[in-house]
TORNUVO-286503 format. One record per atom (N, C-alpha, C): residue in one letter; atom name; x, y, z. Coordinates in Angstrom, 2 decimals, m for minus. Example, Ala and Ser with C-alpha at 12.3 -4.5 7.8 and 13.67 -1.06 7.14 Angstrom:
# residues 2
{rest:A atom:N u:13.19 v:m5.69 w:7.80}
{rest:A atom:CA u:12.30 v:m4.50 w:7.80}
{rest:A atom:C u:13.20 v:m3.30 w:7.80}
{rest:S atom:N u:12.85 v:m2.25 w:7.08}
{rest:S atom:CA u:13.67 v:m1.06 w:7.14}
{rest:S atom:C u:12.90 v:0.03 w:7.87}
# end
This chain:
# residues 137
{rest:X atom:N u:113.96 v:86.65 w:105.53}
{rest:X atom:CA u:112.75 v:87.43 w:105.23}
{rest:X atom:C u:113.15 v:88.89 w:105.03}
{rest:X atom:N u:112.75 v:89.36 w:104.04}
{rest:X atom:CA u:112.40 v:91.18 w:103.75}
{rest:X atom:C u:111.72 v:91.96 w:104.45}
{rest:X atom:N u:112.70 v:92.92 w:104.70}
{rest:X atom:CA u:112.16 v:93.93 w:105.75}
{rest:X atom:C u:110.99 v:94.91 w:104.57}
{rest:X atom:N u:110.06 v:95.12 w:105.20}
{rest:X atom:CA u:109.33 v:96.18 w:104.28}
{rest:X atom:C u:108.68 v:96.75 w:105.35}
{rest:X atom:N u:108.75 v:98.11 w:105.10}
{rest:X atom:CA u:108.10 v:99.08 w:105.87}
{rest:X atom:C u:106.38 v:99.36 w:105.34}
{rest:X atom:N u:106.03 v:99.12 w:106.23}
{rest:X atom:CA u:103.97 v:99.19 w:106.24}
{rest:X atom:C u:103.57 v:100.53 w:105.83}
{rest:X atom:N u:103.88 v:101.63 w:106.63}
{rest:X atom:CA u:103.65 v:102.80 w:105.97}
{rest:X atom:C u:103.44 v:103.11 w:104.11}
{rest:X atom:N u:104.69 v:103.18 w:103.61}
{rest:X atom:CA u:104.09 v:103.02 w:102.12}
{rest:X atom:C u:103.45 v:102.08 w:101.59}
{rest:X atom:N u:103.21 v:100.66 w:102.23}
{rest:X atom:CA u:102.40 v:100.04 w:102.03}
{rest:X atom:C u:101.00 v:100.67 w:102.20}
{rest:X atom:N u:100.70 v:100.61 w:102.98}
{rest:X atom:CA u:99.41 v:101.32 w:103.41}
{rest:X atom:C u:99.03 v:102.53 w:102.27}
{rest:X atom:N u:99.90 v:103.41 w:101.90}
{rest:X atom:CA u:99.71 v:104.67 w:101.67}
{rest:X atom:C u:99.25 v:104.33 w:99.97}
{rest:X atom:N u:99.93 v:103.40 w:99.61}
{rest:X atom:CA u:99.60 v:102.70 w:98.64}
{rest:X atom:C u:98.79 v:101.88 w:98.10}
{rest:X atom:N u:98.42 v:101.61 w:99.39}
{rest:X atom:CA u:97.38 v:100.12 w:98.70}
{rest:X atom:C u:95.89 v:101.26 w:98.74}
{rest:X atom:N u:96.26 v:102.17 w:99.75}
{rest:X atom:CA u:94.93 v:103.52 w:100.02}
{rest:X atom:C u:95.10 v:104.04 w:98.10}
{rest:X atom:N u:95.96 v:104.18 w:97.91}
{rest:X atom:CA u:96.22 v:104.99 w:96.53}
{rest:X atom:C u:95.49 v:104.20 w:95.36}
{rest:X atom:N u:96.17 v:103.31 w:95.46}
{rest:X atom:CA u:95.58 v:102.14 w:94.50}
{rest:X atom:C u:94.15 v:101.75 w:94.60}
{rest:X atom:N u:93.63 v:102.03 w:95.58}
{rest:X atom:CA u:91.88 v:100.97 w:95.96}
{rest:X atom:C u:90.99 v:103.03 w:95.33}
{rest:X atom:N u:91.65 v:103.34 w:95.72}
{rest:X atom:CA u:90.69 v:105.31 w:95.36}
{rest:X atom:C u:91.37 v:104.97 w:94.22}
{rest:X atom:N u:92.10 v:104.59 w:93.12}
{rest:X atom:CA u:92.15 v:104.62 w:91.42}
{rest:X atom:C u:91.49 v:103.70 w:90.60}
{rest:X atom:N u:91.34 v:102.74 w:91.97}
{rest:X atom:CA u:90.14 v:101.91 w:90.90}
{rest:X atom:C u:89.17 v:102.05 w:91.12}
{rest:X atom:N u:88.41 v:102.64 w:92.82}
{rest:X atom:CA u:87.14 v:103.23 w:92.43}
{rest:X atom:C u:87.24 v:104.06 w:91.53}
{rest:X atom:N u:87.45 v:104.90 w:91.50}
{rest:X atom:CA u:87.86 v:105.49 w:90.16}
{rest:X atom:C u:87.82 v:105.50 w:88.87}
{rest:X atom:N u:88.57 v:103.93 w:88.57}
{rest:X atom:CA u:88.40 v:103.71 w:87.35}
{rest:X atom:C u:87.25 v:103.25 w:87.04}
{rest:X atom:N u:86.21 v:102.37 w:88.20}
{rest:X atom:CA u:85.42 v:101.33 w:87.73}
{rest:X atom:C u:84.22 v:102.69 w:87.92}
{rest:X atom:N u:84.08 v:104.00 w:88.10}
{rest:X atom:CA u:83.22 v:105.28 w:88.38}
{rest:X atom:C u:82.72 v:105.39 w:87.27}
{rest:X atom:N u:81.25 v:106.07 w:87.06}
{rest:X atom:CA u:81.02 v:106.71 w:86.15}
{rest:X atom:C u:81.69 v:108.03 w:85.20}
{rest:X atom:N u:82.56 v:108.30 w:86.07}
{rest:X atom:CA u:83.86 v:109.09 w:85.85}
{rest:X atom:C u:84.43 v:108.90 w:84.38}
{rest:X atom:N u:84.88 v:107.33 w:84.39}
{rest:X atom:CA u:85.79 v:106.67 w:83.73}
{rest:X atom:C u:85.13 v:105.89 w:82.93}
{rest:X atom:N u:85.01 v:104.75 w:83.50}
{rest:X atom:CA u:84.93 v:103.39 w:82.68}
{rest:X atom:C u:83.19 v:102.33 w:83.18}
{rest:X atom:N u:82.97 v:102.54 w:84.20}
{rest:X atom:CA u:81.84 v:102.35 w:84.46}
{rest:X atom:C u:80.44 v:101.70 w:83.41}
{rest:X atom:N u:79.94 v:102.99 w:82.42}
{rest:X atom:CA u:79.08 v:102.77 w:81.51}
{rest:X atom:C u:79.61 v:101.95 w:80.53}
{rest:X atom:N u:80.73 v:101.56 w:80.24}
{rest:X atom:CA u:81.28 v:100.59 w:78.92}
{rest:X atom:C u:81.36 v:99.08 w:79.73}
{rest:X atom:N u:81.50 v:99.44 w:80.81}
{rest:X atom:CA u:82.10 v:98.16 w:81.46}
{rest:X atom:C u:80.81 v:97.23 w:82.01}
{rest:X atom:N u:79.88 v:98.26 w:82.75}
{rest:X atom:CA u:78.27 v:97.41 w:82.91}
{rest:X atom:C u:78.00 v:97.22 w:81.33}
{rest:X atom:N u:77.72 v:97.79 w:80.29}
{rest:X atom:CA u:77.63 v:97.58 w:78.98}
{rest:X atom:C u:77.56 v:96.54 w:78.28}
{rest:X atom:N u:79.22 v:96.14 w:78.60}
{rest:X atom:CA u:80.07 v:95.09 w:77.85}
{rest:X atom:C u:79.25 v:94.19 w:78.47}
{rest:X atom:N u:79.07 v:93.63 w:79.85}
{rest:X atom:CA u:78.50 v:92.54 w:80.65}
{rest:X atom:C u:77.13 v:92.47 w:80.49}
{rest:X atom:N u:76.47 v:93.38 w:79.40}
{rest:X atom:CA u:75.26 v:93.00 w:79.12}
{rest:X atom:C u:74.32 v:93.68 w:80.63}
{rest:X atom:N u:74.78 v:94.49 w:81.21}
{rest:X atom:CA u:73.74 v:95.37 w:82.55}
{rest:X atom:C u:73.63 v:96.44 w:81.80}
{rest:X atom:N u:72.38 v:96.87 w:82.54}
{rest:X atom:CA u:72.39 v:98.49 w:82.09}
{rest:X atom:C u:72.80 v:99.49 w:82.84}
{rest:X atom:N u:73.39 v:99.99 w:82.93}
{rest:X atom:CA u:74.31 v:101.30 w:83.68}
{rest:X atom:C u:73.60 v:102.07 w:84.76}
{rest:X atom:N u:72.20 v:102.29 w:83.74}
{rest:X atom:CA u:71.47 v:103.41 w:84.50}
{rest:X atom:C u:70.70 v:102.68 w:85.31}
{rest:X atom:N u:69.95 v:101.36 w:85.36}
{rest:X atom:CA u:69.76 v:101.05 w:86.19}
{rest:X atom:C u:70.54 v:100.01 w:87.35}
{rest:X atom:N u:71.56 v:100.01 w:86.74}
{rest:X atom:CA u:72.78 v:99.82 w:88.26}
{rest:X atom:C u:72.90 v:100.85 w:89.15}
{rest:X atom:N u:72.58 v:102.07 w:88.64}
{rest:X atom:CA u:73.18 v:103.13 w:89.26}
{rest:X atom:C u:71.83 v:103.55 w:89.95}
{rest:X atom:N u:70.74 v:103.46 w:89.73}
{rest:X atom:CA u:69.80 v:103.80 w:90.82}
{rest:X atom:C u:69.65 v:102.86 w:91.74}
{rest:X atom:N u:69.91 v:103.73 w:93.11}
{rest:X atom:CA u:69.51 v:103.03 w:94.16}
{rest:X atom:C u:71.00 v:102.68 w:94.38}
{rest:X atom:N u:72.00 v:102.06 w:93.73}
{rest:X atom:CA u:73.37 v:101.83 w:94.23}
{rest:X atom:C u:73.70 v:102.05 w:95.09}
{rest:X atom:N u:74.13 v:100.55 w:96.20}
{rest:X atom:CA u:74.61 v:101.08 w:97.33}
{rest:X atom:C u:76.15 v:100.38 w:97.26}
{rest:X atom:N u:77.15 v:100.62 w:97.81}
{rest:X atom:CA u:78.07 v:100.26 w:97.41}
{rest:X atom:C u:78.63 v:98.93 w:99.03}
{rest:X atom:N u:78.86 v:98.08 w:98.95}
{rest:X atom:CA u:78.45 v:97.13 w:99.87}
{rest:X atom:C u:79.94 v:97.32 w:100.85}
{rest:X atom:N u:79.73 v:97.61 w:102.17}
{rest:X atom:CA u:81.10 v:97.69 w:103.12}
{rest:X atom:C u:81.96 v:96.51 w:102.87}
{rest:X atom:N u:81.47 v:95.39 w:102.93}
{rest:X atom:CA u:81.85 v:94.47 w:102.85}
{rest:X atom:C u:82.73 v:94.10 w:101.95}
{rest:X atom:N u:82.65 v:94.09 w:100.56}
{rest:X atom:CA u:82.89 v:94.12 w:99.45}
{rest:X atom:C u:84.22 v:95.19 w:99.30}
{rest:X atom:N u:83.95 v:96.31 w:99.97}
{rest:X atom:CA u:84.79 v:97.30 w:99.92}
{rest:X atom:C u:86.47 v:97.25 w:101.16}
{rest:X atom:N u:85.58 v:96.64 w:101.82}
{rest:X atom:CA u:86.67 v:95.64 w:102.75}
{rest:X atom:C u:87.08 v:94.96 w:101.89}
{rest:X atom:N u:86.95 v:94.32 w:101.39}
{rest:X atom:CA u:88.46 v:93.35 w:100.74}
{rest:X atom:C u:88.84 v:93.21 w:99.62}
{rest:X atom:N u:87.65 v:94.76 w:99.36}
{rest:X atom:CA u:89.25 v:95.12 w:98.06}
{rest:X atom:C u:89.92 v:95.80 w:98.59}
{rest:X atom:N u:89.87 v:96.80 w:99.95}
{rest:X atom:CA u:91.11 v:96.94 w:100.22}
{rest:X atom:C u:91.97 v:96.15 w:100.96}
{rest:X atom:N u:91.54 v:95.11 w:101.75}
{rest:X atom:CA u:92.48 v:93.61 w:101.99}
{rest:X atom:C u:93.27 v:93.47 w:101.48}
{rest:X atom:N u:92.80 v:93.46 w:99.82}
{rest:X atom:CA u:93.09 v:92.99 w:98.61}
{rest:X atom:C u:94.56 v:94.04 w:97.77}
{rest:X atom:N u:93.97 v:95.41 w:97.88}
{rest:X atom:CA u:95.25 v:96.38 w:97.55}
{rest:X atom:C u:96.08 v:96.11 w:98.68}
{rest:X atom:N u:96.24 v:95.84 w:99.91}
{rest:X atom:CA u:97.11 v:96.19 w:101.08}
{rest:X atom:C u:98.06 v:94.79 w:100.83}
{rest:X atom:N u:97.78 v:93.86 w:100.44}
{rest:X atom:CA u:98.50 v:92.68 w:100.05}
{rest:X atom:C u:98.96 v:92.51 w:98.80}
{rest:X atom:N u:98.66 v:93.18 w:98.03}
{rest:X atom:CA u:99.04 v:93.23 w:96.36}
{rest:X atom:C u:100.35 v:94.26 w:96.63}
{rest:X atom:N u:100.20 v:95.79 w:97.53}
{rest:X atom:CA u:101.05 v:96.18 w:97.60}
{rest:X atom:C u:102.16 v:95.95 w:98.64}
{rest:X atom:N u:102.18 v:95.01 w:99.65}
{rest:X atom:CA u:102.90 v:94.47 w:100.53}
{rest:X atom:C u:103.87 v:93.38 w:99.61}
{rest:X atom:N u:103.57 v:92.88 w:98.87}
{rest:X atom:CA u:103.66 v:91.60 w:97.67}
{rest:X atom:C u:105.08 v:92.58 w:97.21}
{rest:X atom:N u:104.65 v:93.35 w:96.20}
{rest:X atom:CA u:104.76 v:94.35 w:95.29}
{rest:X atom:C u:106.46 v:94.96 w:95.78}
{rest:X atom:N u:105.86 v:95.39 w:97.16}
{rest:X atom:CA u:107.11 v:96.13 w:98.04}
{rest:X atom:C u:107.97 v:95.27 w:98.44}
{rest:X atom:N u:107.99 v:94.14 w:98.62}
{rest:X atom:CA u:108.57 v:92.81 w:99.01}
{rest:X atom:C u:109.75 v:92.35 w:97.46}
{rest:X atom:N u:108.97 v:92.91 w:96.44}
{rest:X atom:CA u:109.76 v:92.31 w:95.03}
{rest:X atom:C u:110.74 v:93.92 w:95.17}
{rest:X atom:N u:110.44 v:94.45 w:95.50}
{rest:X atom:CA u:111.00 v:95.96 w:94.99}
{rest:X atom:C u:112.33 v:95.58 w:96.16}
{rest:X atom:N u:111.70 v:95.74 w:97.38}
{rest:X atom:CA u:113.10 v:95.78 w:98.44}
{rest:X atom:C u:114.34 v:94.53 w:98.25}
{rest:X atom:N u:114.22 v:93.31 w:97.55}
{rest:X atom:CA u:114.84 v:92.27 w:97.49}
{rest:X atom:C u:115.42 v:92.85 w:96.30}
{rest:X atom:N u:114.70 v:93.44 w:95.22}
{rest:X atom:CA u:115.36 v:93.74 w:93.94}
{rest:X atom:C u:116.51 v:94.90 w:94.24}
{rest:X atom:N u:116.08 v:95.63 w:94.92}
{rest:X atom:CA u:116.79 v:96.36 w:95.31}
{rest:X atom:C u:116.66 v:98.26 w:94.05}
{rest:X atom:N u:115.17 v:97.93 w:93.72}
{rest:X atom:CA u:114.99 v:98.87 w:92.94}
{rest:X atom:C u:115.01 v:100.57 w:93.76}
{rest:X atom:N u:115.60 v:101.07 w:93.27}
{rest:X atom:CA u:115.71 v:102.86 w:93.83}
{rest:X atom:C u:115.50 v:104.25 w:92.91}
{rest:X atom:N u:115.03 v:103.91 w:91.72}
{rest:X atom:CA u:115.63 v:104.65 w:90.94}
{rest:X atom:C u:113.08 v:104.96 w:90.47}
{rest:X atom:N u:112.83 v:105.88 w:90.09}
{rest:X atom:CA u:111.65 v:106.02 w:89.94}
{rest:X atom:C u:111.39 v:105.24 w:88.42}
{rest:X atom:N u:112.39 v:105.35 w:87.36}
{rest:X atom:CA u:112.52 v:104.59 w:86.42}
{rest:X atom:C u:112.62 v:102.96 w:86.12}
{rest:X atom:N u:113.10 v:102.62 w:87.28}
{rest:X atom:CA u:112.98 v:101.06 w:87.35}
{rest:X atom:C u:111.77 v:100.87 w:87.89}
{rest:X atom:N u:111.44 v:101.45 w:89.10}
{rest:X atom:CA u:110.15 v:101.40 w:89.53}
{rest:X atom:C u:108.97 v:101.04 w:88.20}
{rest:X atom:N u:109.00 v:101.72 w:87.81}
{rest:X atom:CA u:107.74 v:101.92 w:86.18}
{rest:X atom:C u:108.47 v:100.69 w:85.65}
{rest:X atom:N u:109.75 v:100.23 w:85.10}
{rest:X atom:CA u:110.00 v:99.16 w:84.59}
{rest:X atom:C u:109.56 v:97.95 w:85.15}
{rest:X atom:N u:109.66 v:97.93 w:86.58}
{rest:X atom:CA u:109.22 v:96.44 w:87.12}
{rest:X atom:C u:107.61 v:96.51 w:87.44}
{rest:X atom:N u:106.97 v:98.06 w:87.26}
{rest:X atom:CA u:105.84 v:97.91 w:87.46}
{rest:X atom:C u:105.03 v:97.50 w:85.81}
{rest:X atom:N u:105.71 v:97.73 w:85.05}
{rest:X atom:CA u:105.14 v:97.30 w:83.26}
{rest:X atom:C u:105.47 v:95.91 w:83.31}
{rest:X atom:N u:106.74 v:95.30 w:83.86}
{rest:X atom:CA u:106.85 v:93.75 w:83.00}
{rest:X atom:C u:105.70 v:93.26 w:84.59}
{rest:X atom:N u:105.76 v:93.34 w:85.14}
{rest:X atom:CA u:104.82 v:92.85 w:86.43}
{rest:X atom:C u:103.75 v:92.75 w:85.83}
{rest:X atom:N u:103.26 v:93.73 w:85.32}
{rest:X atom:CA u:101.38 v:94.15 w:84.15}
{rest:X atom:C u:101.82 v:93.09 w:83.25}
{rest:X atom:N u:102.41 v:93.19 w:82.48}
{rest:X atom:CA u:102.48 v:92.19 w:81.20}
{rest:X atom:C u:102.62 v:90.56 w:81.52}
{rest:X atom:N u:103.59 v:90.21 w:82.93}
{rest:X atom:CA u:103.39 v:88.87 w:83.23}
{rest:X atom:C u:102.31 v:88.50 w:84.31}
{rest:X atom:N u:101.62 v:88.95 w:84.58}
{rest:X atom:CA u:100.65 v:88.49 w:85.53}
{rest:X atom:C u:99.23 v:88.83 w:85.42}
{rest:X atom:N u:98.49 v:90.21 w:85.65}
{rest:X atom:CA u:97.28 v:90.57 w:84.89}
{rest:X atom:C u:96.81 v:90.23 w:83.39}
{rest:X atom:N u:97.97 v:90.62 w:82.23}
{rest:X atom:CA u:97.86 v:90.76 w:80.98}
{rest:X atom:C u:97.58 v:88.96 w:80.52}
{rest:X atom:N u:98.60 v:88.45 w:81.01}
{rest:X atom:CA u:98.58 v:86.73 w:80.95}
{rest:X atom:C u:97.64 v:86.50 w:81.44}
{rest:X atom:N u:96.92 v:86.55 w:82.52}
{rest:X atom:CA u:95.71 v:86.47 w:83.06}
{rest:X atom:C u:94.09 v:86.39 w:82.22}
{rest:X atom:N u:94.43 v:87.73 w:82.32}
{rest:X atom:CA u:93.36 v:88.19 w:81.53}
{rest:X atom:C u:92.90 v:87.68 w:80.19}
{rest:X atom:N u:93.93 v:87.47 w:79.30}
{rest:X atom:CA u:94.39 v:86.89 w:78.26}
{rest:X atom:C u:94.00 v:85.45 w:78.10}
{rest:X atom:N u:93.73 v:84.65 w:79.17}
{rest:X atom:CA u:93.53 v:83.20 w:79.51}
{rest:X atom:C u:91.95 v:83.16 w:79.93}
{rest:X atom:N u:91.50 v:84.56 w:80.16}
{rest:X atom:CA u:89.82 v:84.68 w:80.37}
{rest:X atom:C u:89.27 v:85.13 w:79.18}
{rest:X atom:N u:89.73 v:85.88 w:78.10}
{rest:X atom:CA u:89.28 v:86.37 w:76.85}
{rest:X atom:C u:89.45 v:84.52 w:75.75}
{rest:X atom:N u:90.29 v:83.89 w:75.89}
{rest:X atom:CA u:90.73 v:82.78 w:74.96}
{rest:X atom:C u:89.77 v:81.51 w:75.96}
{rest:X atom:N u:89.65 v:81.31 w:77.00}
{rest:X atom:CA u:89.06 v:80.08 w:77.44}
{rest:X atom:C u:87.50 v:80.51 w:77.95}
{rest:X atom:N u:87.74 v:81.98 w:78.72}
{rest:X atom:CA u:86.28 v:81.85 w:79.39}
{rest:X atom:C u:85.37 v:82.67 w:78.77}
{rest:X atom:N u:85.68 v:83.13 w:77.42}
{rest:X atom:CA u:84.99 v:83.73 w:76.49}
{rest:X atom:C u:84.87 v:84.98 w:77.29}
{rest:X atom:N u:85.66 v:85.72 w:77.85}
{rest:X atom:CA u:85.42 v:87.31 w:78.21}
{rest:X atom:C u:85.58 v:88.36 w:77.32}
{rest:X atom:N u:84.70 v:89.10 w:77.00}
{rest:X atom:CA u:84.57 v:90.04 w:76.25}
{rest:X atom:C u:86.26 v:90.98 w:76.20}
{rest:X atom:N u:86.84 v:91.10 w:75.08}
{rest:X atom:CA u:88.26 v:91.64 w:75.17}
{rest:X atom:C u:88.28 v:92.99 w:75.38}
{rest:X atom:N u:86.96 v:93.38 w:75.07}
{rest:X atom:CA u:87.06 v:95.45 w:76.38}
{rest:X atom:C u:86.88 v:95.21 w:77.18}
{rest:X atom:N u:86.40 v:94.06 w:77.93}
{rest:X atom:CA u:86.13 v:93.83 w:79.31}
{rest:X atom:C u:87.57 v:93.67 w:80.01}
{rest:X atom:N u:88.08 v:92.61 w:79.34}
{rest:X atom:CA u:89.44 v:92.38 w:79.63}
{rest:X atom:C u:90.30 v:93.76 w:79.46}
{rest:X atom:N u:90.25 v:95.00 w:78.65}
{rest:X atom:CA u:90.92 v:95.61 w:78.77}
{rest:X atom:C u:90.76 v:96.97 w:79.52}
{rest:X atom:N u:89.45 v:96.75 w:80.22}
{rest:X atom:CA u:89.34 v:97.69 w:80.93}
{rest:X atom:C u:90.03 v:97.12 w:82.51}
{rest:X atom:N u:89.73 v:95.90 w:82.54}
{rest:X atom:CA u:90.39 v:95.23 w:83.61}
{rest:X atom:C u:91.97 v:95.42 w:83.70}
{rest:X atom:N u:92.51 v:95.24 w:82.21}
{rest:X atom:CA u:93.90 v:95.57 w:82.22}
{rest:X atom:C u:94.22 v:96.23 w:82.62}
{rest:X atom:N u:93.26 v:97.57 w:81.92}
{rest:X atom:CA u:94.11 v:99.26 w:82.58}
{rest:X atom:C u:93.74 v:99.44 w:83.57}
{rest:X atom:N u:92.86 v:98.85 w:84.36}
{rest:X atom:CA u:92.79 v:98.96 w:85.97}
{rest:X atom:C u:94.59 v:98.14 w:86.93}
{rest:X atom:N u:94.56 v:97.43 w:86.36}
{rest:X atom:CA u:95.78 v:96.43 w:86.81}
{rest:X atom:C u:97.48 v:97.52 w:86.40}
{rest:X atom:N u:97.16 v:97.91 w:85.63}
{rest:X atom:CA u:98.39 v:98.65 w:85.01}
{rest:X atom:C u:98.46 v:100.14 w:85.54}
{rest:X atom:N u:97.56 v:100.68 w:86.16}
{rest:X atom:CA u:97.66 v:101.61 w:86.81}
{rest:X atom:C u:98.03 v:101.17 w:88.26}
{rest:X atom:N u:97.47 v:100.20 w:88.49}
{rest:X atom:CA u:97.51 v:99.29 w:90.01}
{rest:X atom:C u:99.38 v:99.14 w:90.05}
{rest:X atom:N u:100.17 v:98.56 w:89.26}
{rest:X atom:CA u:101.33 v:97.93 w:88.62}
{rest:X atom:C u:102.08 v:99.01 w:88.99}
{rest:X atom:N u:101.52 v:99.92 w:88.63}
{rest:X atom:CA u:102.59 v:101.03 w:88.36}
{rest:X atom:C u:102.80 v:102.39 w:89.09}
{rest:X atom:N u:101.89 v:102.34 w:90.16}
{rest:X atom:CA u:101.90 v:103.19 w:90.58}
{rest:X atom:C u:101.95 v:102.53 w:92.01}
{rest:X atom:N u:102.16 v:100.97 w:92.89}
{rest:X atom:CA u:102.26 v:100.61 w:93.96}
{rest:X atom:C u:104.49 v:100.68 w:93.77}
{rest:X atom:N u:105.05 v:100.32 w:92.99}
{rest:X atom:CA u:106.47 v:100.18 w:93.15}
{rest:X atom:C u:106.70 v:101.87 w:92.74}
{rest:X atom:N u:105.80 v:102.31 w:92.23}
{rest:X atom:CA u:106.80 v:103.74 w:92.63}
{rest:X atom:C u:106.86 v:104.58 w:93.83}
{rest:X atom:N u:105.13 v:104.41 w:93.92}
{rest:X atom:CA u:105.43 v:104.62 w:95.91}
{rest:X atom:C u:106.40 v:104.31 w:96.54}
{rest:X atom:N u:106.60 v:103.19 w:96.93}
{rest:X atom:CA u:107.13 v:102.31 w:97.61}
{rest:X atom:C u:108.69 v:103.04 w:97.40}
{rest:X atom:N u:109.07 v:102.69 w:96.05}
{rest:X atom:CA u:110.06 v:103.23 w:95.39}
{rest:X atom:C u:110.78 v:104.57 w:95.67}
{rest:X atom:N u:109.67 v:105.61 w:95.59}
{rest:X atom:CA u:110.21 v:107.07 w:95.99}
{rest:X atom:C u:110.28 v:107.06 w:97.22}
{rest:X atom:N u:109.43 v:106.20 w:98.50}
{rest:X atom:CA u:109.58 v:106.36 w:99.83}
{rest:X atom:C u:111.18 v:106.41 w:100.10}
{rest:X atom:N u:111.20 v:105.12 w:99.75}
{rest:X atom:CA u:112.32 v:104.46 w:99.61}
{rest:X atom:C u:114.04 v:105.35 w:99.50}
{rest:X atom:N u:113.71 v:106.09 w:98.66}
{rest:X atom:CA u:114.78 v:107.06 w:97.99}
{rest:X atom:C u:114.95 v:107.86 w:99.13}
# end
């Protein structure tokens, strides 16, 4: 078993769960993304409460994506901030992108939907192995 240290885990999966609130914010991507799904924005957004629950396990959810993540990095033996971004792009391209890709072709998902999902995943990708990565260094 791989030793991985929790700290950049943590610090990361915190990093990652605040970029996709973020992304999914009125900030960002929000109004295209209720849009695409046929809601209306403005009335999602009144009254919006954002559910603890829910918010619990997406960060469950980042703290194990980046535990995962740090686990491929320490075995790989990546050190360099440049490989980091390399294994965090082919990671996006074989797992989210394929993914996603299999919900736009079978489950009829709208393909901005899918690609707003992407660039949520590809920021996710790429910015958990460089953490990890620069700790690391």
């Amino acid at each position: 078993m791989v030793h991985v240290s929790i700290l950049p885990v943590v610090i990361a999966a915190v990093v990652v769960f605040v970029l996709g609130w973020l992304w999914y914010s009125p900030l960002l991507f929000f109004k295209p993304w209720m849009r695409l799904r046929g809601l209306d924005p403005v009335a999602a957004m009144a009254g919006a409460k954002m559910p603890a629950g829910k918010l619990l396990v997406e960060l469950v959810r980042c703290i194990i994506l980046a535990y995962v993540i740090a686990g491929f990095v320490t075995l790989l033996g990546i050190r360099s901030w440049i490989y980091a971004i390399h294994f965090g792009l082919v990671l996006w391209i074989g797992f989210p992108v394929i993914l996603l890709t299999g919900s736009v072709l079978w489950e009829n998902v709208p393909w901005k939907v899918a690609a707003i999902h992407a660039g949520d995943w590809l920021v996710k990708m790429l910015v958990i192995p460089l953490i990890v990565t620069l700790w690391r260094s």
